[in-house]
C-alpha positions as CSV (number, residue, x, y, z in Angstrom):
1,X,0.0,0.0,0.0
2,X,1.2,3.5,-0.7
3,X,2.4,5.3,2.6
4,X,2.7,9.0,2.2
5,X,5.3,10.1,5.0
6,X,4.2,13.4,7.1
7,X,4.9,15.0,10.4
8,X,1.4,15.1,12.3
9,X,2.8,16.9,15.3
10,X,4.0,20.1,16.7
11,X,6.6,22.3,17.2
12,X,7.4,20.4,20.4
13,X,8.4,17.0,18.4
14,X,11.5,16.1,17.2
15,X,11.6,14.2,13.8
16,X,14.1,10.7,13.6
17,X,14.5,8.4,10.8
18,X,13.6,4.7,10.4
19,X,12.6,2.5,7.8
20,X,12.3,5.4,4.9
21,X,9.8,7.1,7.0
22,X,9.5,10.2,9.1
23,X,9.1,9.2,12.9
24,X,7.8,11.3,15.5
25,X,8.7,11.8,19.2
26,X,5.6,13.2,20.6
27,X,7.0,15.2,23.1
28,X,3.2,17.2,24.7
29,X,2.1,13.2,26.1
30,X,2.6,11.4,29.4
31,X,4.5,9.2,27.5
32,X,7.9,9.3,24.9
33,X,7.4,7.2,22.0
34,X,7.8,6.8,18.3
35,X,4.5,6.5,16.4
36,X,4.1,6.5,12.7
37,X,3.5,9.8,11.5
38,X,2.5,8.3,8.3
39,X,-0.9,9.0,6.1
40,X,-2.1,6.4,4.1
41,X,-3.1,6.9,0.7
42,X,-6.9,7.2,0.1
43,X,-8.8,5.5,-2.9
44,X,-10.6,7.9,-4.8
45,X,-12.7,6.6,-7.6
46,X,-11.2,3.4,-6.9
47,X,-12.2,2.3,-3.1
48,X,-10.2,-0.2,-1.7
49,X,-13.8,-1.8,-0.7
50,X,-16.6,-1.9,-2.8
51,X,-19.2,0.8,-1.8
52,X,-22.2,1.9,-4.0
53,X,-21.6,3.3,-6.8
54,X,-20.1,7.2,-6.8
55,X,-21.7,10.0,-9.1
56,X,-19.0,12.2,-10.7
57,X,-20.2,15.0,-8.6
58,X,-19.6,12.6,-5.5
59,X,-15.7,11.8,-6.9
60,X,-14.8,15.6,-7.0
61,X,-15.7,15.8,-3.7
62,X,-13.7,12.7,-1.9
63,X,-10.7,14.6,-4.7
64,X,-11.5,18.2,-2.7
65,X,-11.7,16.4,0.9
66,X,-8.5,14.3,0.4
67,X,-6.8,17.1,-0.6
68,X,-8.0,19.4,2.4
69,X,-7.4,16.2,4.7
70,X,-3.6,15.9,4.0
71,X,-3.3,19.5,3.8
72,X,-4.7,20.7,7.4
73,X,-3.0,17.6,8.7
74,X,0.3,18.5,7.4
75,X,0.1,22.0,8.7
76,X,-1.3,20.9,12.3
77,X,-4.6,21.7,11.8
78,X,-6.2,19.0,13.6
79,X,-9.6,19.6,14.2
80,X,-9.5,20.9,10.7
81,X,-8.2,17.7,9.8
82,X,-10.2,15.6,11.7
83,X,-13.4,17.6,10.5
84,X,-12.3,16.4,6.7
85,X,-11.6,13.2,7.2
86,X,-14.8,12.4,9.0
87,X,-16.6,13.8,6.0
88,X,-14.3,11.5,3.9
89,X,-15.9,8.7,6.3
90,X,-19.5,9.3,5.0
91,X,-18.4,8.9,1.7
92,X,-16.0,6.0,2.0
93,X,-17.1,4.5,5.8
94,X,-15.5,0.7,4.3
95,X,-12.2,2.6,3.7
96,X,-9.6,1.6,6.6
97,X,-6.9,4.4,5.7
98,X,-9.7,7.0,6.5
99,X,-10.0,5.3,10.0
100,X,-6.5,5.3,10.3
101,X,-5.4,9.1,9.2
102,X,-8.5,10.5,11.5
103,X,-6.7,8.3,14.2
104,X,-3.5,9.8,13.8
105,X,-4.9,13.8,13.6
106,X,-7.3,12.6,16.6
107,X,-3.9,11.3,18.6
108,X,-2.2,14.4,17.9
109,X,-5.0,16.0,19.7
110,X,-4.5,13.5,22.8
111,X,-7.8,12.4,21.9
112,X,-6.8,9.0,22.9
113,X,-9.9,7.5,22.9
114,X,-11.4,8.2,20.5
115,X,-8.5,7.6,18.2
116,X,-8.2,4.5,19.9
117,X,-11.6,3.5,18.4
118,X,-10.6,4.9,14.5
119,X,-7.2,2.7,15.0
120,X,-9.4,0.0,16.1
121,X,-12.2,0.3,13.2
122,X,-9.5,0.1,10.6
123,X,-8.0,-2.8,12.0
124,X,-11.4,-4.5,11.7
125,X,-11.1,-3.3,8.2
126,X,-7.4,-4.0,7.4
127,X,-6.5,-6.6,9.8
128,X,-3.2,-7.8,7.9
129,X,-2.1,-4.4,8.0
130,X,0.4,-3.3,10.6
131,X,0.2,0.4,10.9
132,X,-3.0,0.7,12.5
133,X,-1.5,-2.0,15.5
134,X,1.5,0.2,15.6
135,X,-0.4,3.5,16.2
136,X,-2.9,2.3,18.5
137,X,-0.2,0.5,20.7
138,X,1.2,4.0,20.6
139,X,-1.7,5.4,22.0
140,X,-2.1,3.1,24.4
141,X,1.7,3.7,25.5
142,X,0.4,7.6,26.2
143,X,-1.9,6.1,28.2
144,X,0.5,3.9,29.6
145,X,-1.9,1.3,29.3
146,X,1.9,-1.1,28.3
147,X,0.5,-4.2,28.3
148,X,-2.1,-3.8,25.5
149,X,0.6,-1.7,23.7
150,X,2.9,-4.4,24.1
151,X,0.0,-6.5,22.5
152,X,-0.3,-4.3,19.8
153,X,3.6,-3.9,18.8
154,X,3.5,-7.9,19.2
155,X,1.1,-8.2,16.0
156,X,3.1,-5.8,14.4
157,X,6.2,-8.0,14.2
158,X,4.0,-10.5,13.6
159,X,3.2,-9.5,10.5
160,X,6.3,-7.3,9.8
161,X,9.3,-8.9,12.1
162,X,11.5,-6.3,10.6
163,X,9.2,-3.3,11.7
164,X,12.1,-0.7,13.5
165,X,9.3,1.3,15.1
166,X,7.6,-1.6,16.7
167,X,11.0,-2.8,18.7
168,X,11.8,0.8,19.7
169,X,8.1,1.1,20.4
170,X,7.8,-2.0,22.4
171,X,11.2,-1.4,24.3
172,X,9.2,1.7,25.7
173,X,6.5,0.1,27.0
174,X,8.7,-2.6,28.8
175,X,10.4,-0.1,30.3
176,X,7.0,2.0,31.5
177,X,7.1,-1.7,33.3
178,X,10.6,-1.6,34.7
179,X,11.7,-4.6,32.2
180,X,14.7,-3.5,31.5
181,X,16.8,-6.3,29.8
182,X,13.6,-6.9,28.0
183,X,13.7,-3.1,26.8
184,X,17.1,-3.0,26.0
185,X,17.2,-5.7,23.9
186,X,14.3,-4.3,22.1
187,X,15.6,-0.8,21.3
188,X,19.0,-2.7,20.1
189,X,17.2,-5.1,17.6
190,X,15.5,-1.9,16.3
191,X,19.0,0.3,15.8
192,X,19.9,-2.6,14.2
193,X,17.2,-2.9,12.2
194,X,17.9,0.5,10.8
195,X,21.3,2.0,11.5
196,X,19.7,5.5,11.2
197,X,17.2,5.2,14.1
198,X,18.8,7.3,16.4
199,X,16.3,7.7,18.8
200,X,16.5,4.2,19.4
201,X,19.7,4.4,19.5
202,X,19.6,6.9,22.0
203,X,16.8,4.8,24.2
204,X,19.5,1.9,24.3
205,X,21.8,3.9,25.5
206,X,19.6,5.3,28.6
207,X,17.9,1.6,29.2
208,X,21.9,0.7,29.6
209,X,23.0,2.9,31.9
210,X,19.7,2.6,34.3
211,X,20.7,-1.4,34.0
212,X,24.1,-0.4,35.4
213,X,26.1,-0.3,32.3
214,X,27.8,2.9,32.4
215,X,30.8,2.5,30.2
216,X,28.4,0.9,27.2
217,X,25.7,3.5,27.6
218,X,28.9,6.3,27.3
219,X,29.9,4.8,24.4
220,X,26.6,4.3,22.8
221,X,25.9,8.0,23.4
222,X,29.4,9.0,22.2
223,X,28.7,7.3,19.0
224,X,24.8,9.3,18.4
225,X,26.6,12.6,19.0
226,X,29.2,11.6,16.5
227,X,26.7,11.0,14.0
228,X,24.0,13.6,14.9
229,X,25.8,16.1,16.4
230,X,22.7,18.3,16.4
231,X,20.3,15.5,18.3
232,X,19.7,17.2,21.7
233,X,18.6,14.3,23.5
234,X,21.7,12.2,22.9
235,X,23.9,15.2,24.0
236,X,21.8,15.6,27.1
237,X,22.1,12.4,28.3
238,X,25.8,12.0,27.4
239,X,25.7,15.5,29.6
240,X,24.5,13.3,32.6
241,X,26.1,10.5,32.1
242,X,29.9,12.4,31.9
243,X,29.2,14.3,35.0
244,X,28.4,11.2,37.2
245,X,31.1,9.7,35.8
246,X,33.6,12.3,37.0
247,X,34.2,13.9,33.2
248,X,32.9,17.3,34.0
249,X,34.9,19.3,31.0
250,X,33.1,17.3,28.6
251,X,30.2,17.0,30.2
252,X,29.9,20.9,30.3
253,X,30.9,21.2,26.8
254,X,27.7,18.7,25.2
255,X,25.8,21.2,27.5
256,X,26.7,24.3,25.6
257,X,25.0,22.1,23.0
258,X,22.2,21.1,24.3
259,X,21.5,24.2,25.3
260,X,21.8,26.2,22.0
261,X,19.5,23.1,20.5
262,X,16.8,22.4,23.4
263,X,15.5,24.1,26.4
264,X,13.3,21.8,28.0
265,X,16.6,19.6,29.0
266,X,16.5,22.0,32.2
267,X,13.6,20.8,33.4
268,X,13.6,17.5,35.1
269,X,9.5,17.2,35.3
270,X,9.7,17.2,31.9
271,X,12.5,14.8,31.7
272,X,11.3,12.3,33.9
273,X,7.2,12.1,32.9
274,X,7.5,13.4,29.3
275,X,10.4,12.5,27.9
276,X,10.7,9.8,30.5
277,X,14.4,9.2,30.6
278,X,15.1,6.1,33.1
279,X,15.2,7.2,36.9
280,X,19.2,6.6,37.3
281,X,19.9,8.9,34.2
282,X,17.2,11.7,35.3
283,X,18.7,11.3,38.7
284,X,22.2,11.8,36.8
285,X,20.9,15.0,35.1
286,X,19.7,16.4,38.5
287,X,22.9,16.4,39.6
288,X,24.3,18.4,36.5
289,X,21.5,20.8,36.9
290,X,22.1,21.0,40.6
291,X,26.1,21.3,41.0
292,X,27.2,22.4,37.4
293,X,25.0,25.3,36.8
């Protein structure tokens, strides 16, 4: 199916790479994750389910709504979007990317619910496709409702075992239950996956150093900054990480960074139930904030 890649989300998110498609960190919920920020492709005159038949008048006008669709939800328009593709719905109600995109603006909203029940709808539609799993498990992680995203990000690999997102994904919600070596090994398999996943680099660095690994979870963060020297997060933690560790020069110097790139690295509420970096590397940042400010 044609995926048309998009970034559904604020000025608070930070875009990442996996796969080909745009990723978003959705950095306003209780929870950090990567969800697809992805738009399916909508049938036109050409449903991927067969509905009555369409007038020409009736095919302009799915044209028109598709169009205004993409575009408010492109531009962060949400209940723009969400307005345009429920109208889409009464043409097209059989049509599981419709479901799925008013999902996604719905999410973006933190209408969880009620995206919920669009994710779920075009999973009754489309149930061998894996996006909608992978979106609704990633609303379900922003309700930290981990189990039933861990479900979710489960059928994904089931039908996709090479889906990045869904390890990252899934690594988050294990961690939201304190399974570390589970989430670990998760966030490795998806950097793996796709060498230019950074945040999941990144998130196997932290799940490292809260499992005690210091020297790995340096290294792993050393190697992020290398690559994506303008990634705040990676710098941040490799900020908290140094300090602890008793390599305060450096540590200061990723600051300067971080600082230039990202301001919400100050504050540790938003670092430890936004963001939600491990305990043992917020508790590391604390420390920076406290004694090397």
């Amino acid at each position: 199916m044609d995926l048309k890649p998009m970034d559904l989300l604020s000025e608070n998110a930070m875009d990442v790479t996996a796969g080909g498609r745009r990723w978003a960190w959705l950095g306003r919920c209780c929870a950090v994750l990567v969800m697809t920020a992805v738009l399916w492709a909508v049938g036109l005159a050409a449903p991927a389910i067969a509905t009555p038949a369409l007038s020409d008048q009736d095919i302009q006008a799915i044209a028109t709504l598709r169009q205004q669709a993409f575009a408010a939800s492109q531009t962060g328009q949400y209940p723009q979007a969400e307005e345009y593709w429920g109208e889409l719905l009464d043409y097209l109600p059989e049509e599981a990317a419709i479901w799925s995109n008013r999902g996604l603006v719905r999410a973006s909203q933190l209408h969880l619910d009620e995206a919920i029940a669009d994710y779920t709808q075009a999973i009754v539609l489309a149930p061998n496709v894996p996006d909608p799993y992978l979106n609704r498990g990633a609303a379900y992680e922003m309700q930290q409702a981990w189990d039933a995203a861990i479900a979710d990000y489960n059928q994904v690999l089931a039908l996709d075992p090479e889906e990045a997102g869904a390890y990252n994904n899934r690594g988050n919600a294990e961690a939201g239950l304190g399974d570390w070596p589970a989430a670990i090994a998760d966030y490795q398999q998806a950097a793996d996956l796709d060498p230019d996943f950074a945040l999941a680099r990144v998130n196997y660095g932290l799940a490292l150093y809260q499992a005690g690994d210091t020297a790995q979870a340096i290294k792993t963060l050393r190697s992020v900054v290398r690559r994506y020297p303008n990634f705040p997060d990676a710098r941040a933690a490799l900020t908290a990480a140094l300090w602890v560790d008793g390599q305060q020069g450096e540590a200061e110097s990723h600051w300067v960074a971080v600082s230039g790139l990202d301001q919400r690295y100050r504050d540790l509420d938003w670092l430890r139930h936004i963001r939600r970096w491990p305990p043992a590397v917020a508790d590391a940042m604390a420390q920076f904030l406290t004694l090397g400010q």
